[in-house]
PyMOL CGO cylinders between C-alpha atoms (Angstrom):
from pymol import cmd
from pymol.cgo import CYLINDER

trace = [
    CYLINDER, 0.00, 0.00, 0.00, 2.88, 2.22, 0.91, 0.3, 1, 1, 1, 1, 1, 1,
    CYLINDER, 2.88, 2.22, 0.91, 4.68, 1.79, -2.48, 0.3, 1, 1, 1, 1, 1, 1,
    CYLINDER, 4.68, 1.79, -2.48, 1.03, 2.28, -4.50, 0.3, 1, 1, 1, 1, 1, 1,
    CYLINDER, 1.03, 2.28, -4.50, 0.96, 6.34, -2.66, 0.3, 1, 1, 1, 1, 1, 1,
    CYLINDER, 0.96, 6.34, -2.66, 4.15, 7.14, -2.69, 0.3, 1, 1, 1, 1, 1, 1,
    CYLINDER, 4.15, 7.14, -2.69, 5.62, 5.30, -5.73, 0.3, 1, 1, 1, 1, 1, 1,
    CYLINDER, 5.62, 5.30, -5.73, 8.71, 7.07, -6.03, 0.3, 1, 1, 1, 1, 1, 1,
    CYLINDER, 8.71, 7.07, -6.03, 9.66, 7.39, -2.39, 0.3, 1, 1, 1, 1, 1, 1,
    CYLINDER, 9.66, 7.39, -2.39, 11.52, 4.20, -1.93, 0.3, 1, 1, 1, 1, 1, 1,
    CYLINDER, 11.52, 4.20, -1.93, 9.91, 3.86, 1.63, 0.3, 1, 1, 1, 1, 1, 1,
    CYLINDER, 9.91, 3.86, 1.63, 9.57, 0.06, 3.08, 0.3, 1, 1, 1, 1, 1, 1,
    CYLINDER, 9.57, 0.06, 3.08, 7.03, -0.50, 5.26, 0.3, 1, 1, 1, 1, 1, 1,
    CYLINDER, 7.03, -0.50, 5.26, 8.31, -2.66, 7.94, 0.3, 1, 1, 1, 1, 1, 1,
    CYLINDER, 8.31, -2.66, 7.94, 11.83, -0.61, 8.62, 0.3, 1, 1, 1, 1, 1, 1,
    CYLINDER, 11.83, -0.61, 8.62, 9.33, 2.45, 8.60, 0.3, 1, 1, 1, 1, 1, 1,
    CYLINDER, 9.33, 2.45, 8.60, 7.01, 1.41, 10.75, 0.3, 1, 1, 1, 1, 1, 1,
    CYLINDER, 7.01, 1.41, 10.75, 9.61, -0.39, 13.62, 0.3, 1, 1, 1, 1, 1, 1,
    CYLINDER, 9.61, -0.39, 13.62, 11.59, 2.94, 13.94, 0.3, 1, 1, 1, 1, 1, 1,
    CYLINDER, 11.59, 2.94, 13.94, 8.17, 4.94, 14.34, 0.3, 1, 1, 1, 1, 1, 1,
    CYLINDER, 8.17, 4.94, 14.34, 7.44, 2.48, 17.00, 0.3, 1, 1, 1, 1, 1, 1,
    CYLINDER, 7.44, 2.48, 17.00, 10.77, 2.82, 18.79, 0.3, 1, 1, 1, 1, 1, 1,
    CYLINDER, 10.77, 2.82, 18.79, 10.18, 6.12, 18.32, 0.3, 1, 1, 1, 1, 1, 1,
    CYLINDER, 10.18, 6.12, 18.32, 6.51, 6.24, 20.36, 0.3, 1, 1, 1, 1, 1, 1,
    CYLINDER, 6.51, 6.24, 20.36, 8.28, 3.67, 22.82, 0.3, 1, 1, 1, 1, 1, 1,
    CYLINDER, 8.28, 3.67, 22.82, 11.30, 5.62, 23.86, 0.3, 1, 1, 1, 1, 1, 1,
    CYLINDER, 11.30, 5.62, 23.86, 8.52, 9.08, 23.86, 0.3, 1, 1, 1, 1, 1, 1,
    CYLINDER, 8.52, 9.08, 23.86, 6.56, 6.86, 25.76, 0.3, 1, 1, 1, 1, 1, 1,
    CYLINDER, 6.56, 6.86, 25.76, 9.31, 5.78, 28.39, 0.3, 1, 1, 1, 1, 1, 1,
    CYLINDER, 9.31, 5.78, 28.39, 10.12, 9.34, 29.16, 0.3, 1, 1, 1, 1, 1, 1,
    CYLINDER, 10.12, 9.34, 29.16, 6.77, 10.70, 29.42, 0.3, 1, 1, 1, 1, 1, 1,
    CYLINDER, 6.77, 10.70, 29.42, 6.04, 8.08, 31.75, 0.3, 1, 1, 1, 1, 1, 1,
    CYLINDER, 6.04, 8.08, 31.75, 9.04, 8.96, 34.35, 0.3, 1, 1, 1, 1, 1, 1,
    CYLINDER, 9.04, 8.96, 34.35, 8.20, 12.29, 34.38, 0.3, 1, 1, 1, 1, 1, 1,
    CYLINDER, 8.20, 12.29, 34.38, 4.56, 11.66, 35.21, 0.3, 1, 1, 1, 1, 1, 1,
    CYLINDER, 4.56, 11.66, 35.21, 4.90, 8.76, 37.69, 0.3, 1, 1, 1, 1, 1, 1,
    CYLINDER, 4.90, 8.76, 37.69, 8.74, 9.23, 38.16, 0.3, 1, 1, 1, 1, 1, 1,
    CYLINDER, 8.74, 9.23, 38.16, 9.97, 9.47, 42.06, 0.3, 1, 1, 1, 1, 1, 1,
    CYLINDER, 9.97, 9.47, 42.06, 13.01, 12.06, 41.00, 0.3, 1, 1, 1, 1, 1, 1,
    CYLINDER, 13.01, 12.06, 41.00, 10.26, 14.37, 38.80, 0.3, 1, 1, 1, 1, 1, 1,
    CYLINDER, 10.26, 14.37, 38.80, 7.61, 16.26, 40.47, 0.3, 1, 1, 1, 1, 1, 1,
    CYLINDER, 7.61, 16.26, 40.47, 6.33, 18.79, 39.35, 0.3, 1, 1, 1, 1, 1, 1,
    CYLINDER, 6.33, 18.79, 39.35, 4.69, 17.48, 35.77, 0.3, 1, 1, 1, 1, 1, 1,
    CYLINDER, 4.69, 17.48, 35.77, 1.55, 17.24, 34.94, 0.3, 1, 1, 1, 1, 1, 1,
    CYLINDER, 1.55, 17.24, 34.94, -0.87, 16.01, 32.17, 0.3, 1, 1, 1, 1, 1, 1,
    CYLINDER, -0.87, 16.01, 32.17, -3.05, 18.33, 30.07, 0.3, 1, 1, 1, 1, 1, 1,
    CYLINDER, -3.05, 18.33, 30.07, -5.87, 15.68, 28.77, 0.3, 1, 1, 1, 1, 1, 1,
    CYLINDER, -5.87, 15.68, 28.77, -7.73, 17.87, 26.74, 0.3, 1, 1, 1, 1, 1, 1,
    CYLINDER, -7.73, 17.87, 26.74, -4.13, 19.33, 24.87, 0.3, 1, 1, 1, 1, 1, 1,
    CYLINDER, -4.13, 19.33, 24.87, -2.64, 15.97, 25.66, 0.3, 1, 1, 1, 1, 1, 1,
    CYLINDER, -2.64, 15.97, 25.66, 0.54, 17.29, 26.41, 0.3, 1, 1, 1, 1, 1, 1,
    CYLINDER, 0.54, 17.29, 26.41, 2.60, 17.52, 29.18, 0.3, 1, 1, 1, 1, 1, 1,
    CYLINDER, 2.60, 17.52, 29.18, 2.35, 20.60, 31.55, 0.3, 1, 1, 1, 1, 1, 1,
    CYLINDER, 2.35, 20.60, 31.55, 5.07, 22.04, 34.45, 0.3, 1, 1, 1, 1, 1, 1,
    CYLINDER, 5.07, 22.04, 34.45, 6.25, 25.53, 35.21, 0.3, 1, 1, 1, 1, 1, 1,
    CYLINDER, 6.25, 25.53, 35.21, 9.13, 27.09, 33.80, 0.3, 1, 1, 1, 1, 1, 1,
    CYLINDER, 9.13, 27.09, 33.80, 11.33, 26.57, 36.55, 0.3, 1, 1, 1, 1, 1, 1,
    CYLINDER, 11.33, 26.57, 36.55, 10.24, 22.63, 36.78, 0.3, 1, 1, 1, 1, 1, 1,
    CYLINDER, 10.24, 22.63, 36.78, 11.43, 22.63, 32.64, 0.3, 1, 1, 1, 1, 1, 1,
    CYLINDER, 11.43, 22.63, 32.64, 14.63, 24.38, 32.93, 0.3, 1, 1, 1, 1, 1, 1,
    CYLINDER, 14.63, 24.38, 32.93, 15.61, 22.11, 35.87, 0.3, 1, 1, 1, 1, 1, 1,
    CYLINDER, 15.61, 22.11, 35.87, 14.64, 19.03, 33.44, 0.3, 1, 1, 1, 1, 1, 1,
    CYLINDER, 14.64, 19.03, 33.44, 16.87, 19.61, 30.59, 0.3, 1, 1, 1, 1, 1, 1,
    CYLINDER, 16.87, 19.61, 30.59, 16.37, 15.82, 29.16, 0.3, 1, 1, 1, 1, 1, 1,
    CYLINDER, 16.37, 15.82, 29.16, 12.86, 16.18, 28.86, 0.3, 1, 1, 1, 1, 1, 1,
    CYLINDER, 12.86, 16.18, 28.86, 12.05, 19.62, 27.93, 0.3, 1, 1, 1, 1, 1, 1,
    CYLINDER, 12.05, 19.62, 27.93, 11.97, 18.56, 23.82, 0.3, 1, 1, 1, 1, 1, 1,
    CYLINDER, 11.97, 18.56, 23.82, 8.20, 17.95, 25.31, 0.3, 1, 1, 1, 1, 1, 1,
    CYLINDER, 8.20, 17.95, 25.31, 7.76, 21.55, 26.54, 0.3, 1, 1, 1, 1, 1, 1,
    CYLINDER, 7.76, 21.55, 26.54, 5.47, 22.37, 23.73, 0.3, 1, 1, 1, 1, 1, 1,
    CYLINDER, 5.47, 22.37, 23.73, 4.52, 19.20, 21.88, 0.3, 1, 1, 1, 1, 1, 1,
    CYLINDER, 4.52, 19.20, 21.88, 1.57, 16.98, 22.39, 0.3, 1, 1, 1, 1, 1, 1,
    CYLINDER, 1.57, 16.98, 22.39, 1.48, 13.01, 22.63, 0.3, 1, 1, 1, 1, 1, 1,
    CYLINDER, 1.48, 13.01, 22.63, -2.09, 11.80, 21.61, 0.3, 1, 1, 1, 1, 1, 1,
    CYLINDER, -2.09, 11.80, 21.61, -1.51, 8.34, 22.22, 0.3, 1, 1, 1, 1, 1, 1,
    CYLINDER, -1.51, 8.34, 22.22, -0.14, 8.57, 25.67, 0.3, 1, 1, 1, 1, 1, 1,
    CYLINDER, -0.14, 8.57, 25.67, -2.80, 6.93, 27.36, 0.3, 1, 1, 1, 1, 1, 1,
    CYLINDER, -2.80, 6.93, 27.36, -2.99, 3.99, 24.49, 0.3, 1, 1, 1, 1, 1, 1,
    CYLINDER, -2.99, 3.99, 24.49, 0.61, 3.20, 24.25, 0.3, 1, 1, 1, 1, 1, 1,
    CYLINDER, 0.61, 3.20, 24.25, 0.75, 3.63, 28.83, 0.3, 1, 1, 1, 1, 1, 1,
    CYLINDER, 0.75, 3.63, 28.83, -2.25, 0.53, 28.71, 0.3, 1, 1, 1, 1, 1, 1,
    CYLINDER, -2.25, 0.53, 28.71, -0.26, -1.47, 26.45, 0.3, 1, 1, 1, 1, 1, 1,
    CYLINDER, -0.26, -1.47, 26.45, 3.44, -0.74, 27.20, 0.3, 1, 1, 1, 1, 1, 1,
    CYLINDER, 3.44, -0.74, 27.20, 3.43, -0.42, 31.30, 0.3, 1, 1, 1, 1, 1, 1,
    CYLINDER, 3.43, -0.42, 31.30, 0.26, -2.25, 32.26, 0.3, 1, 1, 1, 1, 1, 1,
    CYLINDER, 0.26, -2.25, 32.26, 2.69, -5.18, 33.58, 0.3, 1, 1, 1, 1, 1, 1,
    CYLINDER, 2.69, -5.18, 33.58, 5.44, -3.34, 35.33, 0.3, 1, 1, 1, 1, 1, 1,
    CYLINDER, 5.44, -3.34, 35.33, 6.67, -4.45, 39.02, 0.3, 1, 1, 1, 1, 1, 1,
    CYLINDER, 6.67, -4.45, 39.02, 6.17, -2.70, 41.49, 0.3, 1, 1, 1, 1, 1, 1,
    CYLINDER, 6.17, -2.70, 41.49, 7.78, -5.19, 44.43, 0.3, 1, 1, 1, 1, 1, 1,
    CYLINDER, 7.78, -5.19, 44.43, 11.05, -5.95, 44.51, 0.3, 1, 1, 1, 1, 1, 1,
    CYLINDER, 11.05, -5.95, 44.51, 13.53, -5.11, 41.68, 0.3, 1, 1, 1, 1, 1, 1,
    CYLINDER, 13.53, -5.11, 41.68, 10.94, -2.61, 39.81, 0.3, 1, 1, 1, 1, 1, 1,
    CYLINDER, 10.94, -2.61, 39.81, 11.69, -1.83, 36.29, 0.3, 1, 1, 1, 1, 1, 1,
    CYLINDER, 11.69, -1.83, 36.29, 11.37, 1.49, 34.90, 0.3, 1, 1, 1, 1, 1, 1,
    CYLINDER, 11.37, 1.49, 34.90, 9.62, 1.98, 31.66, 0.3, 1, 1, 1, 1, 1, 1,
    CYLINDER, 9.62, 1.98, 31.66, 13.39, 2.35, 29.92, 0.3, 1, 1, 1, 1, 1, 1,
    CYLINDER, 13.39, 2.35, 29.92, 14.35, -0.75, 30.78, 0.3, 1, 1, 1, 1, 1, 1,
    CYLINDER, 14.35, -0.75, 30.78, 10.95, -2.48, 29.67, 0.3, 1, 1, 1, 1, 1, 1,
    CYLINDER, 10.95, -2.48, 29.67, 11.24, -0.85, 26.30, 0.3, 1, 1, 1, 1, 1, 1,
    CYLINDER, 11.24, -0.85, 26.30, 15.12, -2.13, 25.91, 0.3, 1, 1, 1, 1, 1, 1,
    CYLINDER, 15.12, -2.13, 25.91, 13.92, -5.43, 26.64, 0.3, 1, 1, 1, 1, 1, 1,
    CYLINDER, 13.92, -5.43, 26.64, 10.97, -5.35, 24.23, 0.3, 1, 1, 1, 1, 1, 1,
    CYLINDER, 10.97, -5.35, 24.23, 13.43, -3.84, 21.40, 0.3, 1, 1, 1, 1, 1, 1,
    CYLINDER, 13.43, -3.84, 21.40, 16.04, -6.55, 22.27, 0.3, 1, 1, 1, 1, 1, 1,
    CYLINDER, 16.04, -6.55, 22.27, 13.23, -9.56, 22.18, 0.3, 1, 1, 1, 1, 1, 1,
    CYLINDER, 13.23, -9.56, 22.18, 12.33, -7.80, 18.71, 0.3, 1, 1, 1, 1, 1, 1,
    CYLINDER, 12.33, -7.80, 18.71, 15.74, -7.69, 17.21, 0.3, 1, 1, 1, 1, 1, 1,
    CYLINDER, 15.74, -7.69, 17.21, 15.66, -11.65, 18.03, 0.3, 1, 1, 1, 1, 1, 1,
]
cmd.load_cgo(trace, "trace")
């Protein structure tokens, strides 16, 4: 289907679509520390702008995450029930980086 739109753009679908969902996953994992994160208070979620929302002294003291300051993530609470529905909260908790570097290494095997 990809090839039959864009004829001429020498795009293949699977490469494509794996490093788009890398992509989401590694948005995903820092959205997700910042919002549930014990080292990150201070963030909030905007549900109607989906977007994340802190003051400006909470983003300048964040420098990692602040590529977020002004963009939205619609599929925050999609990707959250699929990606970190299963994560530990006991003994030897994982945080959502380490779940997503497991996930890409079980999908490079």
């Amino acid at each position: 289907m990809l090839e039959k739109v864009l004829p001429h753009a020498m795009l293949k679908a699977k490469p494509n679509l794996e490093s788009r969902i890398r992509t989401l996953k590694r948005d995903l994992a820092i959205i997700y520390d910042m919002l549930s994160g014990k080292d990150n208070s201070g963030f909030g979620w905007d549900k109607h702008r989906q977007m994340v929302v802190a003051e400006y002294v909470v983003w300048n003291s964040h420098k990692v995450v602040s590529q977020f300051r002004h963009h939205n993530f619609p599929y925050y609470d999609q990707l959250t029930s699929i990606y970190t529905k299963d994560q530990a909260t006991g003994k030897d908790p994982q945080t959502t980086v380490d779940i997503v570097e497991e996930i890409d290494a079980d999908d490079a095997t």
